[in-house]
N, C-alpha and C positions, 0 to 999 in steps of 0.2 A: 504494500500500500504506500508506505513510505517514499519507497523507488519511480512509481508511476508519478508523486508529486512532483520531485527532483526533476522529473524528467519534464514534466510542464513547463516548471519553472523555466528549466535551461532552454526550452524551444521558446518561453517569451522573451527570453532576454534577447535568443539570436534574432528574433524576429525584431525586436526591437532595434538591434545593433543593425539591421540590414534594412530599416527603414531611417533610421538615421546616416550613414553611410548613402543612400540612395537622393535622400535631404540636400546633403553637401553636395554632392556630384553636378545636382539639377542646379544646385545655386551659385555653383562654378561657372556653367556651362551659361548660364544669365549672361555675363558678360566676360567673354570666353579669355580677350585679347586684353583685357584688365587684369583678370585674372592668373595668368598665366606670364605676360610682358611686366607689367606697370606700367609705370606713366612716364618712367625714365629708364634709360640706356646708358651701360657702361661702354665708353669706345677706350680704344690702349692706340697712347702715342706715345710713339720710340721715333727716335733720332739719332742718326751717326754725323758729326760729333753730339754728344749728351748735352744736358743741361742749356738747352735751346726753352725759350720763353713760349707759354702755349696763351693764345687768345682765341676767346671762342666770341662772335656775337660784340668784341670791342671789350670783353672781360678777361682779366686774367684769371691763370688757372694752374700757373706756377711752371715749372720747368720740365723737360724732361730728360726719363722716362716715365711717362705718368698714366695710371686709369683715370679720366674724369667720367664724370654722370650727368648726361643731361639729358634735357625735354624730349621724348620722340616724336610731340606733337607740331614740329615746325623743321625747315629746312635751317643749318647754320652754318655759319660763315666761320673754318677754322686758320688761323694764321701763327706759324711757327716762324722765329724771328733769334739771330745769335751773333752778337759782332764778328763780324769779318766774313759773313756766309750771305747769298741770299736771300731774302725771304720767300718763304713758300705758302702760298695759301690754296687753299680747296676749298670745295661745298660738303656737306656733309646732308643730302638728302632720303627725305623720308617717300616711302616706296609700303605699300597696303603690306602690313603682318599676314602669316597663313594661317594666323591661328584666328584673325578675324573671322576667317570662314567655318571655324566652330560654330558660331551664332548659327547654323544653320539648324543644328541641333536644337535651337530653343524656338525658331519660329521667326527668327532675325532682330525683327522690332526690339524689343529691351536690351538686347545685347548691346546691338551695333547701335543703338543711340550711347548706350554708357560709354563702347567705344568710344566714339565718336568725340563725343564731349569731352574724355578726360587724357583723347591723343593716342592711347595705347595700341592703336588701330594698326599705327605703324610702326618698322623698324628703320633705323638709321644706317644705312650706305655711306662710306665703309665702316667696318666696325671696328676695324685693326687698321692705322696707319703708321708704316714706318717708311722714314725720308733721309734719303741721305744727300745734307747739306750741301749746296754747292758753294765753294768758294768766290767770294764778293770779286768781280775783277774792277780792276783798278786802271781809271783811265790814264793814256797816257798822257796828256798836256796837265792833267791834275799833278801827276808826278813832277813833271819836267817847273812847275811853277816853284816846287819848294824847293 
């Protein structure tokens, strides 16, 4: 008799445990590309020579080798800057996430609005950049005056 209780018990709890489990999954899947991305992106900038100044957007963001973390929801303007080298700039453009297209899964609307709104939608191109500096040339009447 005892055994038969036990045995209740343990099938509400799984049942429970597998509607809960089942709970999260569905509330994930709401907004698939928030859920899974965020709202921000780590990119890795490396430079040969090191310790090259990084500005993203007209901010700085220290030197490198560095991870920074920014917005996925906008396209930025990245500029690598180091006495005696050229400066290098890029875009760093946002391109539709795949995991956007989980929202399919919930019916689109709720998802891809949250998307939408909080940027997650997309991911940031490239996500690794590494540059190697070119040396500043140096004109020659500049030279010849000193």
């Amino acid at each position: 008799m005892m055994y038969d209780f036990d045995n209740k018990i343990k099938k509400e709890i799984m049942k429970s445990l597998i509607y809960l489990i089942a709970f999260v999954f569905i509330i994930g899947l709401n907004s698939c590309a928030t859920f899974i991305n965020s709202t921000t992106q780590e990119i890795e900038i490396k430079t040969t020579p090191e310790n090259a100044s990084i500005t993203i957007d007209g901010k700085k963001f220290g030197l490198t080798p560095q991870i920074v973390n920014i917005d996925r929801g906008k396209n930025h303007v990245l500029k690598i800057e180091l006495d005696g080298y050229d400066t290098y700039e890029t875009q760093l453009t946002r391109k539709i996430s795949f995991w956007l297209w989980g929202n399919v899964l919930n019916g689109f609307i709720p998802g891809m609005t949250i998307d939408m709104l909080t940027g997650s939608m997309y991911k940031l191109f490239p996500e690794n950049i590494s540059v190697e500096l070119q040396k500043a040339k140096v004109d020659e009447n500049v030279r010849k005056r000193r």
